[in-house]
N, C-alpha and C positions, 0 to 999 in steps of 0.2 A: 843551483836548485836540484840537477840530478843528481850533485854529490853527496847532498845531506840526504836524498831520500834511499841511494845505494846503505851511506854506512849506516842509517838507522835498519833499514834492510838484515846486513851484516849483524847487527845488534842481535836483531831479532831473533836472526838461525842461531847466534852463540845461546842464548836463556835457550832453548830448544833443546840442544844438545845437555845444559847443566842444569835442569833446574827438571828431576825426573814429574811432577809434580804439576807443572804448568804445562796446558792444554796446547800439545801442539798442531792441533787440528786451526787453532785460532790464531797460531802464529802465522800457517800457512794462508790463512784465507789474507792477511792481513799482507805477504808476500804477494800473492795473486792482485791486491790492488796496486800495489805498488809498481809490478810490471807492466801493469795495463798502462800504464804513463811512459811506457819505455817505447820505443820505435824497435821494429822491426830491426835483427843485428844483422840479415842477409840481405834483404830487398834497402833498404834505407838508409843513409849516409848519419852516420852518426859520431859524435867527438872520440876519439881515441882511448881515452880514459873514462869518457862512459861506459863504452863498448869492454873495455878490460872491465869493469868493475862491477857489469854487469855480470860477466863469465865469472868474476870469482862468487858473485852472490848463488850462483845452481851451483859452484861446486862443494861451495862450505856448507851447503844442504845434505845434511845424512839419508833424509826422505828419498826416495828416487825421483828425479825432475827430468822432464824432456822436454823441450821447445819444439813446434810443428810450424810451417808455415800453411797458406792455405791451402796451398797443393798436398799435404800430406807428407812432407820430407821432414827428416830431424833438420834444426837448428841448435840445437842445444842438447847436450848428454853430460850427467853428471855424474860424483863419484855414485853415489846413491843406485847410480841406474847402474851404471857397472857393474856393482855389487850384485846388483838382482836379476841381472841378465847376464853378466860377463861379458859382453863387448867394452871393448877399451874406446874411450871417445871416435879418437880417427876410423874404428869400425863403423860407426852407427854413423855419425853426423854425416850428411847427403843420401845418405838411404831414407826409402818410404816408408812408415809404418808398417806396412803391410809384411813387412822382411819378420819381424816380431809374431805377429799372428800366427796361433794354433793350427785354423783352418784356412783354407785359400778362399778369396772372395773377390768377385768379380768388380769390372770399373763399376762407380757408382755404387754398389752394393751398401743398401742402408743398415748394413750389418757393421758397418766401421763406424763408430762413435766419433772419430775422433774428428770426422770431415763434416759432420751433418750437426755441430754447434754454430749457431747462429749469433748467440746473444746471450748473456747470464753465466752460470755454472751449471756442469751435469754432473752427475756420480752414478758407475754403473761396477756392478764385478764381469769381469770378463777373464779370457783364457788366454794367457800367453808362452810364448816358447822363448826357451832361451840357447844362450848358443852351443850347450852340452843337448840340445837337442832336447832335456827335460819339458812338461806341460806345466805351468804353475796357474793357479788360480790367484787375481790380483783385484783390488779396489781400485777405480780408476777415476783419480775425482780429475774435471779439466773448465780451467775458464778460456774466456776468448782475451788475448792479446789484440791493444789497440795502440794506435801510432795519435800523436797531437791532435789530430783533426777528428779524433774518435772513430774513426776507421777499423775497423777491423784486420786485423796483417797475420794474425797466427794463435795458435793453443799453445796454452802452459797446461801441460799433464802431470798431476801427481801422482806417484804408484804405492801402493804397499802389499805386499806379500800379508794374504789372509792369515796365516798359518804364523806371523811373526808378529801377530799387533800388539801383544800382551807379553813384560816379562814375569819373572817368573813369581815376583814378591807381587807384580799387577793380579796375578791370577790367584793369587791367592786371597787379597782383600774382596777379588770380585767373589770368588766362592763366599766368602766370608759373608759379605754383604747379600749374597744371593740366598744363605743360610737364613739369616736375621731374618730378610724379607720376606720370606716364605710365607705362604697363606697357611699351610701342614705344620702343626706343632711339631718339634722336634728335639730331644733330650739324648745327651751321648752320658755312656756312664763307663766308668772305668772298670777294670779286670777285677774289682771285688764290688762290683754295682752299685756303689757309689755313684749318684747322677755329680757330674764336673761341669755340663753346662746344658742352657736352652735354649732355645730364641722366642722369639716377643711373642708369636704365635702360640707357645707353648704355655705361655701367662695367659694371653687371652682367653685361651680353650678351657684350660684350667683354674684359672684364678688363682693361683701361686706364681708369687714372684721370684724373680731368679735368688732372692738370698734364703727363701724358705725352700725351694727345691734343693737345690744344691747341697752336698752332704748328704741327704735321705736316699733310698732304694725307692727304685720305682713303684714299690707297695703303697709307697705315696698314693694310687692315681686307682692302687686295686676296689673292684667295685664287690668281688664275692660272688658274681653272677657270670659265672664260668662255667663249660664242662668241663668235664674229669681229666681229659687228657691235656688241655690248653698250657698249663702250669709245665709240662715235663715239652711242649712242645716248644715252648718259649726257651725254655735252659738246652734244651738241643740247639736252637739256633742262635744265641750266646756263645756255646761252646765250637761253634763254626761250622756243626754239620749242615748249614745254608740257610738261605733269608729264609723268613718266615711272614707269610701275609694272611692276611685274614680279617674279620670282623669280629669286637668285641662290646663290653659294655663298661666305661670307665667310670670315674667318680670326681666330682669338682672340690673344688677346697669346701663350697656351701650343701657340701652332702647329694646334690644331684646328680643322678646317674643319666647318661647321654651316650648312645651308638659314635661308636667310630671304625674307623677302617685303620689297621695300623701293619708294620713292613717293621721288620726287626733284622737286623743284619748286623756285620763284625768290621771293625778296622784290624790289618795285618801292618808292621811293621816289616822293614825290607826284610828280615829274615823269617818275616813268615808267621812269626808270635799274634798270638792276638794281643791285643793292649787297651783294646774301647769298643762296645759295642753300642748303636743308637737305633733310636725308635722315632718312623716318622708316621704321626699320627693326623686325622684329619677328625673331625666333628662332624657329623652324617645327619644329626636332627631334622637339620631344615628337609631331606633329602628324604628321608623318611617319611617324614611329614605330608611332604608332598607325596609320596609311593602310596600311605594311609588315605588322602586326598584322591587321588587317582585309583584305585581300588573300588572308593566309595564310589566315584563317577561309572567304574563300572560293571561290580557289582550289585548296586542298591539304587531304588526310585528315587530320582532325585526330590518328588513331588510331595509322596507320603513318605519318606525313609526308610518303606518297606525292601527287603532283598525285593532284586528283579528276576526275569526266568532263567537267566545264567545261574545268579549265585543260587534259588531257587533246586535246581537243577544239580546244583554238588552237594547242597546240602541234604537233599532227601536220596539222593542216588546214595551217599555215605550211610544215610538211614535206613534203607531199605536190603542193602549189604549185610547189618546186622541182622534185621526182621527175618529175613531168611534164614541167617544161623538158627537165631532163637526161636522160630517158627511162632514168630510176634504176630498180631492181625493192626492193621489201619485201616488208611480212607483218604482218597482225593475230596475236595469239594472245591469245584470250579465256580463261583461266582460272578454273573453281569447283572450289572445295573438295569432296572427298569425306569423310564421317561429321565435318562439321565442327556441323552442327547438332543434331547426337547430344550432340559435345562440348561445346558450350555451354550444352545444356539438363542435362546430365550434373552436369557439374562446374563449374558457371556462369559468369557473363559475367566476373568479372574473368576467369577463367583464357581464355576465348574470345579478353578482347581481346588480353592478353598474345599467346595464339598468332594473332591476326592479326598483330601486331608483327612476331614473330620469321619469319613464312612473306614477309612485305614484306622485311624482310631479306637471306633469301635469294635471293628470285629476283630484287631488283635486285645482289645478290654474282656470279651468273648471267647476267647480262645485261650487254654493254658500256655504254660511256658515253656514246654517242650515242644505245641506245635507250631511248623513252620506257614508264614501266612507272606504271600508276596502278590505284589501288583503286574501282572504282567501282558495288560495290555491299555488302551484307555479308557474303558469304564469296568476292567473282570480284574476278576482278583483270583486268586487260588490258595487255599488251607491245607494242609496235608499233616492228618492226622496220625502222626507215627507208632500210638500203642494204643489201641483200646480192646474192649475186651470181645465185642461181638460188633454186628454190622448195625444193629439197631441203633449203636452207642451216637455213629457217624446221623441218623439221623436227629438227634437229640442236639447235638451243632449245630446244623442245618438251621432246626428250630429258632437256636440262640441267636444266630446269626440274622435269620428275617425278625425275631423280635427286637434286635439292636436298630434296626432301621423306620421300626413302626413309628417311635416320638420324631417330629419334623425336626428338619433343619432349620436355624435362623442362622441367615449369612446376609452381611449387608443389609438391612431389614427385608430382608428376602424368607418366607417359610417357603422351607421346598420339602417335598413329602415324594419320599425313594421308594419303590418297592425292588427285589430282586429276584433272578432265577437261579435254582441252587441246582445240580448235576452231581453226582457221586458215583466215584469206582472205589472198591473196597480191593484189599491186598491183602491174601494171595491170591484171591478168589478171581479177580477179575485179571488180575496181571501181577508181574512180580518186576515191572519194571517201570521207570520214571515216563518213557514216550507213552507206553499203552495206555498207563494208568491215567495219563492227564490228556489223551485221547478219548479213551472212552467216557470220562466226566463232560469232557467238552461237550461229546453227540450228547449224553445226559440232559445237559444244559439245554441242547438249543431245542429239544424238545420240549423242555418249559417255556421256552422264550416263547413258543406258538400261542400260550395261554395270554389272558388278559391280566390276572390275578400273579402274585406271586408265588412262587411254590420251592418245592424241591423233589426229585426222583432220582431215584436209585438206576444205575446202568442195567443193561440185559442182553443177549450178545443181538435179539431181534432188534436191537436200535442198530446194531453197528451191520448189521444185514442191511439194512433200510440205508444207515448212511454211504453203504458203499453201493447200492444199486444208485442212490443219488447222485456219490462222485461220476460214477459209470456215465449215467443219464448228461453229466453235465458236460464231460469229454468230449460225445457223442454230437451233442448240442452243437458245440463247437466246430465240428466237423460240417454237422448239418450245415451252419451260417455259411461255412467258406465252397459247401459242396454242392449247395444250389438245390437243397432238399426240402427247403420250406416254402408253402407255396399259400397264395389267399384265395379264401370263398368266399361268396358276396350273400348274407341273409336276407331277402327284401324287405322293406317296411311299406304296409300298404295303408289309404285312409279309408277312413272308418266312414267317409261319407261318399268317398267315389268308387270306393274297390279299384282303385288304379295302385301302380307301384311309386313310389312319393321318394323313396331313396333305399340304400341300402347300409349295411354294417358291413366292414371288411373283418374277417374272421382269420386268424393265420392255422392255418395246417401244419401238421410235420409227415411228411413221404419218407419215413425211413428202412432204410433198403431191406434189411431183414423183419423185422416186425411191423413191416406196414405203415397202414395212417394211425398216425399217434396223437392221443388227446389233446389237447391244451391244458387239460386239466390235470394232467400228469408233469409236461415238462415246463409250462409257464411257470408254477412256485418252485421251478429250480432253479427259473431264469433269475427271481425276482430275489432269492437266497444270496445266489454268487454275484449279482451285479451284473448276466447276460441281458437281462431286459432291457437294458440302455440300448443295445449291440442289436436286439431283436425290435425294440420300438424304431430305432432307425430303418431296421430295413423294413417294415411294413406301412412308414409313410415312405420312402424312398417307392417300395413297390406300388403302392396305390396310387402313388402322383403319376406315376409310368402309366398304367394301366388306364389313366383317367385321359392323358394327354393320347395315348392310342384310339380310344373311343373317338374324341373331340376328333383327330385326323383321319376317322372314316364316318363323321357326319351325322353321329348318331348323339341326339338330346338327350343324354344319362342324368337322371337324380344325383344331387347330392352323395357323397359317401363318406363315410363315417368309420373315422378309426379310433382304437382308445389308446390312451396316453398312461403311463404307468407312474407311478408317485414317484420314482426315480428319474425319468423324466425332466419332471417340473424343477426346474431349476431358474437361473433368472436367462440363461441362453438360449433357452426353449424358443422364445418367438424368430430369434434370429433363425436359428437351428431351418424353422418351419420355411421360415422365408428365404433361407439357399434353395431349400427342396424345389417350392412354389418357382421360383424364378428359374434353378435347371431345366425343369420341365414344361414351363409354362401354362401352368394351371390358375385357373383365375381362385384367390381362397375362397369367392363363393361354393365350389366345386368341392370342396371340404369341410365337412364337420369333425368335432376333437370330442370325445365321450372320456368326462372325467370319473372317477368313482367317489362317490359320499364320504368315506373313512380320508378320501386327502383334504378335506375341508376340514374334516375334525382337529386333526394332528395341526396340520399347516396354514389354517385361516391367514396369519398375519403377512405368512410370506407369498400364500400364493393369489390371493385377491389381484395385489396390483400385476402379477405377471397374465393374467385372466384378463385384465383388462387390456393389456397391450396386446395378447392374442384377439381381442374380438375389435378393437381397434385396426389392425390389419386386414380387416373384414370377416372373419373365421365367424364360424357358430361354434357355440357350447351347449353341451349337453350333460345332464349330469344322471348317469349308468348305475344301476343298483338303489333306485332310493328307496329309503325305506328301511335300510339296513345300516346305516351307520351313524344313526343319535346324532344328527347334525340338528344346531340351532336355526328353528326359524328364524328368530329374529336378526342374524344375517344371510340369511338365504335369501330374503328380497332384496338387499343391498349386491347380489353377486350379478353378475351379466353373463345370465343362466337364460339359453331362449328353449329349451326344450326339459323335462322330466321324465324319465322313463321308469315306470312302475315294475319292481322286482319281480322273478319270475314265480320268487316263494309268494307272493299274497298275490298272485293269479290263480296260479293251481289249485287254490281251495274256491274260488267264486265258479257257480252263484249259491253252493249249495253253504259255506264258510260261512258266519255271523260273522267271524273276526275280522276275515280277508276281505269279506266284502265292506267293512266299514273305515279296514283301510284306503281300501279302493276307492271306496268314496271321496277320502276325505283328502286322499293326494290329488284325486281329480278335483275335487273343490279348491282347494289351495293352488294349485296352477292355473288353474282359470282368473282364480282372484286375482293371481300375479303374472294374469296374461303370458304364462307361458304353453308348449304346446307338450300334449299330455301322449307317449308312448306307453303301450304295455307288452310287458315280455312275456315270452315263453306263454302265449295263445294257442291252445291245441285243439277245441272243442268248438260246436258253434255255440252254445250255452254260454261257453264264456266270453265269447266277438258280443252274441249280441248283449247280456247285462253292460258288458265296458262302453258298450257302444251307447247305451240308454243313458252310462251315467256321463257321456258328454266328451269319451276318452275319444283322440284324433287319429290316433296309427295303433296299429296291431305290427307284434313280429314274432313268428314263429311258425309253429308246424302247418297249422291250420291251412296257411297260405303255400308255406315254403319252408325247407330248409335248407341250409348254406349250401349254393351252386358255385360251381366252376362259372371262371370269368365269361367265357362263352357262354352257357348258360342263362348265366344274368344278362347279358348283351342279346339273346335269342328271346327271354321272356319280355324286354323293355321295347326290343321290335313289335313286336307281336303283339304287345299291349294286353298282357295277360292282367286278367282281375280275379279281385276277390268278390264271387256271389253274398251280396250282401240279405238276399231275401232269405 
């Protein structure tokens, strides 16, 4: 049984050696099982002529072969290893591996492969020394040797030298083969540029097969769309003053021109001559393609396919370079949407984007072909008109521009009807650069935006005075919120039948250090422009809950207090928002009233009803501040969970001597009563006017007449003290 599987063995290694062609990698795995049948030739008793014919099967092996037992000791050394190490057998066999090793490595050290196989086969490259002291780098493929009982007894290692895997006709079909397979076209031509061959890739790219290229000059492939110098730079590196790389533009047999990247370089013969020169070329399209792709993504809306403010931005900066030369005249015009974010939160974003589509549409159908028009924010656009002949011209755009938007929209069977704000800086008058120019339209702009109607104005440097005392104010602001400069006054509201004080408004201040006390009416619409009002309504229920839960711990029965809530605010967190304040502080929400304004009912009915209810659900009262003023529908105004109206302070100030005012007045106090709610009037200054309001049935007055806005002390001294209002 071991003798047939030895000299089938012996077979094996002879085709190995003769037969350049058959995979000796398969002959050896095929040896590695066969020795695994073998027993151990050191530790285990084996027949005498196995044991010999074992040792001839490692030595008739050209591979290099070593035997290891578990310990790590040679058992077997072949010629193979001889060869590649130079030890003569009787050197090596009863030495440890480790004698072979580059580096030194400790017992156990799981750096030695050859101790740490368990089971299977490994294959690693590692570093070996041989006995000229040389480092060789080697493939070390090793199975585990086992004895009858399946035991495990020792490694069979095979080695090869990296550097010697390939001879020299191997390396050459692998080049060969490695040419063909190429993904890079590639064409060699001979010393009178004759192409002599190409590989597959070069058909692919081209669509010429090898018997139509062949014999032709590369003219074959010329597309004509060349610079001037390409042609003498091509024959320079032909003629071997050095490779030549670059991008070009070729031609396919079917006439299509396609980018490529192409390397031109020389074959020398041992003396030196040149004799062939080849071209390896690759096809760029897709690659392009995608740069054109990637470009769009970031230069251009993806929404409208308008430039965005990047490309926006090179292309009018390259405009305005000229304008200068030529001492040309233009024009920014900065455009935002009016009730566009109504519509998108209304009737949602798809229908939003849609109508940003269709509004890009039009105003570039509006605009000529020279000018640049880009979308560069979510509902503004900007036009930048680069020659016209006077600044009138830019208003006459303007025009075209708001009358593209007059016909409605139909999206989704949706009519939606846009109005817009237009802003204008003219050049060179107002700037001669891309930031100032589409700065100063912007301030333009938001000075429209104030209006109700749509419009357009022209810039003037007193906007950009006013916008920078703004930024200034808003800085400052900021400072104030963290520096502890803002401070509340309490207005009283007294009633109309007791003269007693019934509650107050919490009114915020600003203490600021150099200019004093500072209006509300100056820096609240700055609050309410940049988005501080969130940052400012927080801290004046934060302070008022303080203030209320102070009184409550020194015992004193304070009114109701009343703060107002800003339309930014009103979100759907708000209730929560109220009810951390309420519970840090422990203020019962009887102890607070929320004073909304008319104009957030108008805008926001859908959204803000139900968050109204879940405020007066937590206990809270509502009041609704300014009526009068902002065209809100009756007929949900009895539907709101509204317990109080406070009459504006414009249609007081005219009673009793007003027809108007006083039939306003009338008629908000009839309508409150009807809807049993309780009827405040502001800004009372006179007794004239206490007592008509008081005739027509109104419940609280607030203003001078009684009071104006006191420090908290103040208000805590006049509630002691039970000051009134002389109602005779």
């Amino acid at each position: 049984m071991h003798e047939a599987r030895i000299e089938w063995a012996l077979q094996l290694c002879q085709q190995a050696r003769e037969q350049q062609g058959y995979a000796q990698a398969q002959l050896l795995d095929e040896l590695a099982q066969l020795l695994q049948s073998l027993v151990d030739l050191r530790e285990v008793p084996a027949p005498d002529a196995l044991q010999l014919n074992a040792r001839r099967i490692i030595d008739q092996m050209q591979e290099p072969i070593i035997l290891l037992d578990r310990a790590g000791y040679l058992t077997g050394w072949n010629q193979g290893a001889q060869g590649l190490f130079g030890y003569l057998p009787e050197e090596a066999i009863g030495q440890h591996i480790l004698f072979l090793y580059a580096e030194e490595c400790g017992d156990g050290d799981p750096e030695i492969p050859e101790l740490f196989l368990e089971h299977g086969n490994s294959f690693v490259e590692v570093r070996r020394r041989k006995k000229s002291g040389e480092i060789v780098r080697v493939d070390l493929s090793m199975s585990v040797l086992r004895d009858d009982d399946n035991q495990a007894v020792g490694v069979v290692a095979r080695l090869s030298g990296i550097g010697e895997r390939l001879s020299s006709q191997d390396k050459l079909r692998l080049h060969a083969k490695i040419i063909e397979d190429s993904d890079q076209g590639i064409l060699i031509v001979d010393a009178q540029e004759h192409i002599v061959s190409v590989n597959a890739a070069f058909s692919r790219i081209t669509g010429y097969l090898p018997q139509e290229a062949i014999g032709q000059t590369s003219d074959l492939l010329r597309s004509g769309v060349h610079d001037a110098n390409f042609r003498s730079q091509v024959r320079s590196a032909m003629q071997g003053t050095g490779a030549w790389h670059g991008e070009i533009i070729g031609k396919r047999k079917n006439g299509e021109l396609f980018p490529q990247t192409v390397s031109i370089s020389v074959v020398r013969n041992d003396e030196g001559d040149i004799t062939h020169s080849f071209s390896i070329f690759s096809d760029i399209s897709v690659l392009r393609a995608s740069e054109e792709r990637m470009q769009r993504l970031v230069n251009y809306d993806s929404l409208t396919g308008l430039p965005n403010r990047t490309l926006f931005n090179q292309l009018v900066g390259q405009a305005l370079a000229t304008a200068r030369r030529n001492h040309d005249y233009g024009a920014f015009l900065t455009i935002d949407l009016k009730r566009f974010t109504a519509v998108n939160d209304t009737l949602g974003h798809a229908v939003g984007d849609e109508l940003l589509r269709q509004v890009g549409q039009r105003f570039r159908q509006s605009l000529r072909v020279g000018d640049v028009l880009a979308r560069v924010g979510g509902d503004e656009f900007v036009a930048a008109l680069l020659s016209i002949q006077k600044r009138e011209h830019s208003a006459i755009v303007a025009k075209k521009l708001l009358a593209a938007l007059e016909l409605p929209f139909l999206i989704e069977s949706n009519v939606v009807h846009l109005g817009a704000s237009i802003g204008i800086s003219v050049f060179p008058e107002d700037g001669i650069d891309t930031a100032s120019l589409l700065r100063f339209s912007d301030v333009a702009m938001k000075r429209v935006q104030a209006n109700v109607e749509s419009g357009y104005l022209f810039y003037c440097p007193e906007m950009n005075q006013r916008a920078k005392e703004q930024w200034q104010l808003e800085g400052e602001l900021r400072l104030a919120l963290a520096g502890h400069q803002l401070l509340l006054h309490y207005q009283p509201k007294v009633s109309l039948r007791s003269g007693r004080i019934v509650g107050a408004e919490a009114l915020i201040r600003w203490q600021h250090p150099v200019l004093g006390m500072v209006s509300p009416a100056k820096f609240i619409p700055v609050a309410e422009e940049t988005g501080l009002i969130f940052a400012v309504g927080n801290w004046v229920l934060e302070e008022t809950c303080r203030q209320i839960r102070q009184w409550m711990d020194s015992g004193i029965e304070m009114p109701p207090v009343a703060i107002n809530l800003s339309v930014r605010q009103f979100d759907r967190l708000l209730p929560a928002r109220i009810q951390v304040v309420l519970d840090r502080h422990g203020v019962p929400p009887t102890r607070l009233k929320l004073e909304i304004i008319e104009s957030l009912l108008v805008d926001e009915s859908r959204n803000v009803v139900p968050i109204m209810n879940d405020l007066v659900a937590m206990g809270l009262a509502l009041a609704m501040d300014d009526f009068g003023t902002g065209y809100s529908s009756l007929a949900y105004l009895k539907k709101l969970p509204i317990t109080t109206l406070k009459i504006d302070r414009s249609f007081v100030i005219g009673v009793p001597h007003d027809k108007n005012d006083c039939a306003i007045a009338q008629a908000i106090v009839t309508m409150g009563q009807q809807l049993r709610q309780e009827i405040v009037a502001e800004g009372v200054e006179t007794l004239q006017q206490m007592a008509f309001l008081r005739d027509l049935g109104c419940d609280q007055l607030q203003g001078f007449l009684f009071s104006p806005a006191v420090s908290s002390n103040e208000f805590e001294r006049m509630v002691r003290d039970d000051v009134r209002l002389c109602l005779d």
